[in-house]
C-alpha positions in Angstrom: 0.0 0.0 0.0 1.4 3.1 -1.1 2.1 5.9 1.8 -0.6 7.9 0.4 -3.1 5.4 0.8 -2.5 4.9 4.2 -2.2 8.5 4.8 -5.9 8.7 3.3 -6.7 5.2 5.1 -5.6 7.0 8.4 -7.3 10.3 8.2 -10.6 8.5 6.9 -11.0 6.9 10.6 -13.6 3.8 11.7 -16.0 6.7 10.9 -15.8 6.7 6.8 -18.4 4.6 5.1 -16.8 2.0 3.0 -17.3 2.9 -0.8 -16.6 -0.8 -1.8 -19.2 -2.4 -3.2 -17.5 -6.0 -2.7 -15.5 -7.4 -0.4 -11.9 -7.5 -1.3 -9.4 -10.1 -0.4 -5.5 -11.0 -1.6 -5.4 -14.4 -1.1 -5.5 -16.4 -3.7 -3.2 -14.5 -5.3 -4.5 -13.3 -8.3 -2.7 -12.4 -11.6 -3.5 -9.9 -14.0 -1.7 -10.0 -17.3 -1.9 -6.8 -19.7 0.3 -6.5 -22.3 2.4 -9.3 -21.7 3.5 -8.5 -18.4 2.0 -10.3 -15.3 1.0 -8.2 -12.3 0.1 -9.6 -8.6 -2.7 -8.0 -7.8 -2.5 -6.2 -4.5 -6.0 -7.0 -3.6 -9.3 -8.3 -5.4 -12.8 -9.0 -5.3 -15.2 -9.3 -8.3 -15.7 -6.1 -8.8 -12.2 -4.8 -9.5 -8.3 -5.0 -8.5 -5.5 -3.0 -7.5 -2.2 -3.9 -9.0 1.4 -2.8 -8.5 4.2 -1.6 -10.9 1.9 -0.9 -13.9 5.0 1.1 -16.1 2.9 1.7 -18.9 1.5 5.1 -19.7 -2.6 5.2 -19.1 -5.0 7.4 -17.8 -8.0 6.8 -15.6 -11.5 6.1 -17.8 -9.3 3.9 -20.4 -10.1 0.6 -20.4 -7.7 -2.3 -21.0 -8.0 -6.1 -21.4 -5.1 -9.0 -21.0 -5.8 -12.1 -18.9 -6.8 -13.1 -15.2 -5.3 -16.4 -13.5 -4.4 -17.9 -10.2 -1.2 -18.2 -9.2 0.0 -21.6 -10.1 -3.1 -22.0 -12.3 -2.4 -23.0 -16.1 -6.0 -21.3 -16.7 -5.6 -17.9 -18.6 -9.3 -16.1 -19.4 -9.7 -13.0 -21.0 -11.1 -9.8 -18.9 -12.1 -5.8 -20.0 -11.3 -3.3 -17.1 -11.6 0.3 -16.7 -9.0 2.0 -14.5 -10.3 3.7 -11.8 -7.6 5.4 -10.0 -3.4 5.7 -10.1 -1.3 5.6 -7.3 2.2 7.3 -7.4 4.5 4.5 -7.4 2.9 2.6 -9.6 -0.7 1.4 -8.4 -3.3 0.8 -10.3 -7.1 0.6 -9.4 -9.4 -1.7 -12.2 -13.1 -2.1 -12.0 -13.8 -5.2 -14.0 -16.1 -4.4 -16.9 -15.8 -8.0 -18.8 -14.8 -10.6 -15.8 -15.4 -14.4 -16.9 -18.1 -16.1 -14.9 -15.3 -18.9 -13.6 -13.0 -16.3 -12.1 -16.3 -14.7 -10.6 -17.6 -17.3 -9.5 -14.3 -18.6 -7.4 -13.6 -14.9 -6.2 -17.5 -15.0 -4.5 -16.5 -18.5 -3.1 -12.8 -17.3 -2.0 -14.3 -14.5 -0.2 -17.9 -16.5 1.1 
């Protein structure tokens, strides 16, 4: 977590509403291939991601596509996401838009 997330984290207190729709969770680890490169996502849940070290140049409202998998998992299905916030440092916040029902489906049960 970058310092300015848990700067924001900190000053937001027990009091702040949770703006999450879905729970999030980082174990499984999840992968998140765009371009070629793999990514560990930070955190997940089925209705987005954060990842760390995205290098490549984007802005938030594009949307871009690569492949979701388990760690470990052969398993590579397609996904459509829209990014939803950049971190300095690297971080980047997706909100899936196309997420195949399988990896849905064993997020929901990962989470319960």
């Amino acid at each position: 977590m970058s310092f300015i997330s848990r700067l924001l984290d900190q000053l937001r207190g027990s009091d702040m509403p949770e703006l999450r729709h879905a729970a999030r969770s980082a174990s499984p680890t999840l992968m998140v291939e765009i371009g070629g490169y793999a990514h560990k996502a930070r955190d997940w849940s089925a209705g987005g991601a954060c990842i760390e070290g995205f290098a490549e140049a984007v802005a938030i409202g594009n949307i871009l596509s690569g492949h979701l998998y388990w760690a470990n998992d052969r398993r590579r299905l397609s996904f459509a996401a829209e990014v939803m916030r950049l971190d300095p440092g690297g971080a980047l916040a997706l909100r899936w838009l196309d997420l195949p029902l399988a990896i849905q489906q064993e997020m929901e049960a990962h989470i319960g």
